[in-house]
C-alpha positions in Angstrom: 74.8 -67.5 -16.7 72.4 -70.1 -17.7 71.6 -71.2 -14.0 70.5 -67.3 -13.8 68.7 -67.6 -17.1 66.8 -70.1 -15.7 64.8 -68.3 -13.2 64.0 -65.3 -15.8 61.0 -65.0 -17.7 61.3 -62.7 -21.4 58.6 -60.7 -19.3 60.2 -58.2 -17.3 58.1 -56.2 -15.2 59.4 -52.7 -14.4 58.7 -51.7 -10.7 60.2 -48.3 -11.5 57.4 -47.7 -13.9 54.5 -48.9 -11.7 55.7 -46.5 -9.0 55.1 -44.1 -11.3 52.2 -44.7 -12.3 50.9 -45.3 -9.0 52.2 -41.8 -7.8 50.2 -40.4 -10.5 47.1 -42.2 -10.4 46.7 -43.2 -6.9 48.7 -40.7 -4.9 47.1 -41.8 -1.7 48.3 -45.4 -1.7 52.1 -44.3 -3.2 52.4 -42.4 0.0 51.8 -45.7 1.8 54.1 -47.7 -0.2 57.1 -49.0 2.1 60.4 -47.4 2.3 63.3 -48.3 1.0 66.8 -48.3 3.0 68.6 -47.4 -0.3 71.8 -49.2 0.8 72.6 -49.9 -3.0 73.4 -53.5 -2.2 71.7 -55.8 -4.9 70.0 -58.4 -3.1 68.5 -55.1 -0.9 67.6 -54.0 -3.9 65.6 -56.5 -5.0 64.0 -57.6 -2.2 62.9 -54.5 -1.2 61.6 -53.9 -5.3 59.8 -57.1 -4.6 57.9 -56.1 -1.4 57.3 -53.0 -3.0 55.4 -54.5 -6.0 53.6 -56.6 -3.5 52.1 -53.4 -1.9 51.0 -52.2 -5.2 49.4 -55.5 -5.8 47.6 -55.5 -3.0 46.5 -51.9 -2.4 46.3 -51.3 -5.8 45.6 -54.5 -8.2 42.9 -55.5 -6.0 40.3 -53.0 -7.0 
């Protein structure tokens, strides 16, 4: 595992917990947030948590 070590960071950010957050705080802009196939595959899933946390950045973070 240290190839895969190699492209972590001891900072994990949580998507899971942003989409929370988001649905909470800014409702409107969660409802925009894209879709997920939920196919359960995990390179689906983390490309699609990666263009999610982009939408957040940019609809969100850029207040």
């Amino acid at each position: 595992m240290p190839r895969l070590d190699d492209h972590l960071h001891y900072r994990i950010v949580d998507v899971s917990t942003i989409k929370e957050l988001a649905a909470r705080w800014y409702p409107n802009e969660f409802k925009k947030a894209p879709l997920k196939n939920r196919t359960h595959r995990a390179l689906d899933d983390i490309r699609e948590s990666i263009e999610e946390l982009r939408y957040y950045r940019s609809s969100i973070f850029q207040r």
